[in-house]
C-alpha positions in Angstrom: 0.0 0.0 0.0 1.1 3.8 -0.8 0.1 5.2 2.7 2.5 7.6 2.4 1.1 9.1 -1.1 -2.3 8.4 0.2 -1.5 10.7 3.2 0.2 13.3 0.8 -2.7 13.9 -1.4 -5.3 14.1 1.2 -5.8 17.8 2.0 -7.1 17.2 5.9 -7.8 21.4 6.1 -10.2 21.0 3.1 -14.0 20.4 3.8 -17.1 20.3 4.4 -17.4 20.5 0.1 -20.8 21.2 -0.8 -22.9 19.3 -3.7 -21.0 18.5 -6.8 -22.2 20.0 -9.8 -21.5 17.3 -12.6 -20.5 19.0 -16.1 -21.3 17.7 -18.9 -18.8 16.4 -21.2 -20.5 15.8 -24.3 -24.4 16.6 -25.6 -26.4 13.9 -24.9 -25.7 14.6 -20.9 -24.4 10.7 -20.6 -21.3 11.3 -20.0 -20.5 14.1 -16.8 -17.4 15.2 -15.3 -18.3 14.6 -11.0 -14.7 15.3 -9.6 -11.9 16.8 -10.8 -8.7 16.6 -8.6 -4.7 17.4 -9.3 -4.9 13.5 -8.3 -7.4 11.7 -9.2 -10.8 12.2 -11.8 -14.3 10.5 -11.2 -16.6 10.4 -14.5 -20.3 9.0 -14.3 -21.9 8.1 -17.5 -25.4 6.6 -17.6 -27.5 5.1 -20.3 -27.2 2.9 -23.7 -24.0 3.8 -24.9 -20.9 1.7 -25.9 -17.1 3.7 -25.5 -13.9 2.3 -25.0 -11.5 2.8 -22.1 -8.8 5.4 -23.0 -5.9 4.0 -23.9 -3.8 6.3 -21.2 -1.5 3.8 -19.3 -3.6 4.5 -16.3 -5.8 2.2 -13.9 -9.5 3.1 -14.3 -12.0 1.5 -11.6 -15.2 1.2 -12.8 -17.8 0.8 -10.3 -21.8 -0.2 -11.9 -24.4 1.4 -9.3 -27.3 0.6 -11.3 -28.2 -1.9 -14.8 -25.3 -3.8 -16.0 -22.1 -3.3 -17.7 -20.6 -5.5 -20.2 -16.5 -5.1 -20.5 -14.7 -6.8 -23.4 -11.0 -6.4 -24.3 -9.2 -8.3 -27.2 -9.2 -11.9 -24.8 -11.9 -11.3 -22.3 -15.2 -10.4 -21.4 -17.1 -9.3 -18.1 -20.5 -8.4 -17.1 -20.8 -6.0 -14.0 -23.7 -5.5 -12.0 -25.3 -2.6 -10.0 -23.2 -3.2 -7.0 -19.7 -4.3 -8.6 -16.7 -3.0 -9.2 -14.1 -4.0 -12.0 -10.7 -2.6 -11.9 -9.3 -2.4 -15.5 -5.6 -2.4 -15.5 -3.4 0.3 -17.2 -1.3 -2.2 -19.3 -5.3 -3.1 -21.0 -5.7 -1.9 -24.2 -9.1 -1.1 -25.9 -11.1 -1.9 -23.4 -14.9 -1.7 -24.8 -17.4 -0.7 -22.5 -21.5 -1.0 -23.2 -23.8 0.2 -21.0 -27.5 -1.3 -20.4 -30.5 1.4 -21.0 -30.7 2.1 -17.1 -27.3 1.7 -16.2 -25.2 4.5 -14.3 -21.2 3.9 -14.4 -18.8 5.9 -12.1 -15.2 5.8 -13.6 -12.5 6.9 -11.5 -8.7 7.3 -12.7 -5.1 9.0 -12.0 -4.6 12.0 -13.2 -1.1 12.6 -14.7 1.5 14.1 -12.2 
C-alpha cells in the first residue's frame, strides 16, 4: 500500500465540500465530469452507450451502481452489475465498454502528475 502518497494527497484542512455540480462532457448529458482533482478524476456516465477505455497507461475502476455493464478487451469479457466493481488495469488496451439502458457507471482514474 502507498500510505504515504495516500496521506500526501489528502488535504485534511479542506471540507465540508458542498454538492458536486456534474458538467457535462459531451451533448447527450451521458457522460458528466463529478470530480476533478490534481490526483485523481471521477466520470459518471449513464445510459445505452458503448465507449472504450482510453488507452492512457492509467488504472480506471469502474464501479456499476445501477443496470449492468458488459466489458470486453481483445481476450476477455465481463459483465458487472449494480453493486460491482471492476478494476481495469493500465497495461489493457481497448477496453470496450456498453452500458444497459438504465445503467449509471462511475469511472474513476489517476490524473497525470
Amino acid at each position: 500500500l502507498h500510505l504515504d502518497l495516500a496521506l500526501e494527497a489528502t488535504n485534511f484542512d479542506f471540507g465540508p465540500v458542498g454538492k458536486v455540480t456534474p458538467q457535462l462532457l459531451d451533448s447527450s448529458g451521458q457522460h458528466e465530469r463529478l470530480v476533478q482533482t490534481p490526483h485523481f478524476t471521477v466520470h459518471r456516465r449513464s445510459g445505452e452507450q458503448t465507449w472504450t477505455v482510453d488507452d492512457d497507461n492509467r488504472m480506471h475502476a469502474l464501479v456499476c451502481l445501477r443496470g449492468t455493464a458488459d466489458v470486453r478487451t481483445t481476450d476477455d469479457r465481463c459483465t458487472i452489475r449494480a453493486g460491482n466493481t471492476l478494476v481495469v488495469p493500465a497495461e489493457r488496451q481497448n477496453a470496450v465498454v456498453t452500458l444497459s439502458a438504465d445503467a449509471v457507471l462511475i469511472d474513476s482514474f489517476l490524473d497525470d502528475q
